[in-house]
Structure formats: structure tokens, C-alpha cells
C-alpha positions in Angstrom: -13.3 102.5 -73.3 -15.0 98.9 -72.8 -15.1 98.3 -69.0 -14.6 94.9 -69.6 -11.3 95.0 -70.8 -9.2 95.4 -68.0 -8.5 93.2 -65.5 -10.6 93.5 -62.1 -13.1 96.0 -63.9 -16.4 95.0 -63.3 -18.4 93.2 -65.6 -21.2 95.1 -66.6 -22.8 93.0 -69.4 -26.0 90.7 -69.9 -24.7 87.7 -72.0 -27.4 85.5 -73.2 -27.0 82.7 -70.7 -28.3 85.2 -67.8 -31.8 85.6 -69.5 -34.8 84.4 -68.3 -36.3 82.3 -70.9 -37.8 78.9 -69.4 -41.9 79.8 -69.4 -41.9 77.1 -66.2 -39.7 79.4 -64.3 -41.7 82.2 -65.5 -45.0 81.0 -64.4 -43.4 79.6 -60.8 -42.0 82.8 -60.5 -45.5 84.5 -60.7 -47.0 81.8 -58.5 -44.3 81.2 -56.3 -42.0 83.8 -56.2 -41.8 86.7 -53.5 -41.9 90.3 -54.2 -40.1 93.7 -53.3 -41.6 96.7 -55.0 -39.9 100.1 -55.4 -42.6 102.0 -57.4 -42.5 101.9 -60.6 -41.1 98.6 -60.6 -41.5 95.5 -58.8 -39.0 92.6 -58.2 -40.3 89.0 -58.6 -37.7 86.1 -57.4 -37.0 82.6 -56.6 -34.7 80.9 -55.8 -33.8 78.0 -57.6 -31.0 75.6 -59.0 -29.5 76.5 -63.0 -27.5 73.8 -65.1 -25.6 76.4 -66.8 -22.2 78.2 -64.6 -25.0 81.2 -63.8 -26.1 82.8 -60.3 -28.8 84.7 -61.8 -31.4 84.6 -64.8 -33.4 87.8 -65.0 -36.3 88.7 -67.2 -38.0 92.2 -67.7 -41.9 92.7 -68.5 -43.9 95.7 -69.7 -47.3 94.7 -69.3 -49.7 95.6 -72.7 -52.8 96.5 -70.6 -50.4 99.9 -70.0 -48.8 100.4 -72.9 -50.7 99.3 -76.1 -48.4 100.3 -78.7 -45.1 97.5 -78.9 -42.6 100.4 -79.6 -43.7 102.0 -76.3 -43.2 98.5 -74.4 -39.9 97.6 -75.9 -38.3 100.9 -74.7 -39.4 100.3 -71.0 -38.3 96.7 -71.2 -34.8 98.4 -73.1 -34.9 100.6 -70.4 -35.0 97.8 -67.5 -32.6 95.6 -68.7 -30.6 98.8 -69.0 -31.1 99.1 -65.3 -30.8 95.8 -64.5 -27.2 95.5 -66.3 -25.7 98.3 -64.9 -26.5 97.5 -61.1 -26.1 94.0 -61.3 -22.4 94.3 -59.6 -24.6 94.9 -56.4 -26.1 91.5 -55.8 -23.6 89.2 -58.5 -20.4 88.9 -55.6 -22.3 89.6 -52.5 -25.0 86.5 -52.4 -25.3 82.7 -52.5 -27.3 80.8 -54.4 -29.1 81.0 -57.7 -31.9 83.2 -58.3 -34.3 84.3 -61.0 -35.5 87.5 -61.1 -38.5 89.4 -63.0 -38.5 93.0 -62.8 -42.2 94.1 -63.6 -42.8 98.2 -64.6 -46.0 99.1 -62.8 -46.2 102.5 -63.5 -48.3 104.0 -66.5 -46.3 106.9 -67.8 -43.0 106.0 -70.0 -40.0 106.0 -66.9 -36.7 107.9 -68.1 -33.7 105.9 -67.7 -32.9 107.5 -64.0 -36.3 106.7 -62.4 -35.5 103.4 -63.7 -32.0 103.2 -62.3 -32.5 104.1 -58.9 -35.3 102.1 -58.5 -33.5 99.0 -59.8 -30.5 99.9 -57.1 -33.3 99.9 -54.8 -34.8 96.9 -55.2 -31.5 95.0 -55.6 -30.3 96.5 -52.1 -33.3 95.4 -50.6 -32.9 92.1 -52.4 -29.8 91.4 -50.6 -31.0 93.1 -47.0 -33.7 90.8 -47.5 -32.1 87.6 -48.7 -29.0 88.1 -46.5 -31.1 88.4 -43.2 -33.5 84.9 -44.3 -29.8 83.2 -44.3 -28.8 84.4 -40.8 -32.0 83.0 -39.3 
């Protein structure tokens, strides 16, 4: 059954409009940007303004120092935004503001999807601890 469907389900897709394309916003990201890490992945974000009716843009990276072969590197990326769109629900209703986000794998062994999952979780919860206490102050 598509989740989607129903009124007051929660949206659990990653439409095009919330990828992180801009190579500007990529670079400020890794210059800029602060970071949460919850090994094997670490969260990169800024915040910053978007044109387009969007909260958040997130990108995924696999770097190829750690995984030479591109099948390998697509899966883990596959495997983030996996992540990524399935916890989204944690930070989309609960936070202000527009972000970007870059979830980086820093592990060296291919992650199964679970690893992956509750690391994601993770770093979103800690996201919002995080982004929710620099708001108070």
C-alpha cells in the first residue's frame, strides 16, 4: 500500500526538488558547514535560504578513495538516501528554517541498510537536539 495515499500518512518520499545539486552549496557546505558524526556516517549542514517551497536539500557522498569500484559507491549512496528518506519525518515538522544537509559514509566496509538506518536516526535526532537548543540561546 503507497503511504502516501491517505490522508495524514506521512510523507516518506525524496522528490527531486529536495536534492542537493548547487556545487556552491556543496563546497560552502564543506567549508562552512558544521558537523555531527555517528560512525559510519557523518552529517554536514548549513543553514541557508532556498527559492523553491523546500525546508531541506540533502545530498549523499561515498567517497572513491574507499570504494574504487562505482557499483560499490552507488549502493552505499542507494543505501543513504534510503536512510535519509525514511527518517526524514524526524526533523521535516519539528524545525525552522532551511537547511542543507550532506550525509558523508566514513566507514570502509559496505554498511547494510540497518547500520545505515539507525545511524541516520541518529544523527537527525541529534540534528534537532542540536539545532533546537542554538534557537533557545
Amino acid at each position: 500500500m503507497n503511504e502516501t495515499s491517505n490522508s495524514g500518512a506521512m510523507d516518506v518520499s525524496f522528490p527531486k526538488k529536495e536534492k542537493l545539486k548547487n556545487k556552491k552549496l556543496f563546497e560552502q557546505l564543506f567549508s562552512e558547514g558544521k558537523g555531527i558524526t555517528a560512525f559510519p556516517i557523518k552529517l554536514l549542514y548549513l543553514k541557508t535560504d532556498f527559492d523553491e517551497n523546500v525546508n531541506f536539500k540533502t545530498g549523499v557522498v561515498a567517497p572513491k578513495k574507499r570504494f574504487k569500484s562505482a557499483v560499490k559507491r552507488n549502493r552505499v549512496k542507494r543505501m543513504l538516501r534510503e536512510g535519509y528518506r525514511l527518517n526524514k519525518h524526524l526533523v521535516f515538522n519539528n524545525i525552522q528554517g532551511d537547511f542543507a544537509f550532506l550525509f558523508l559514509y566514513l566507514g570502509t566496509k559496505m554498511p547494510n541498510l540497518i547500520e545505515v538506518d539507525k545511524a541516520i536516526k541518529q544523527l537527525l535526532l541529534t540534528f534537532l537536539k542540536k539545532e533546537s537548543h542554538e534557537k533557545n540561546n
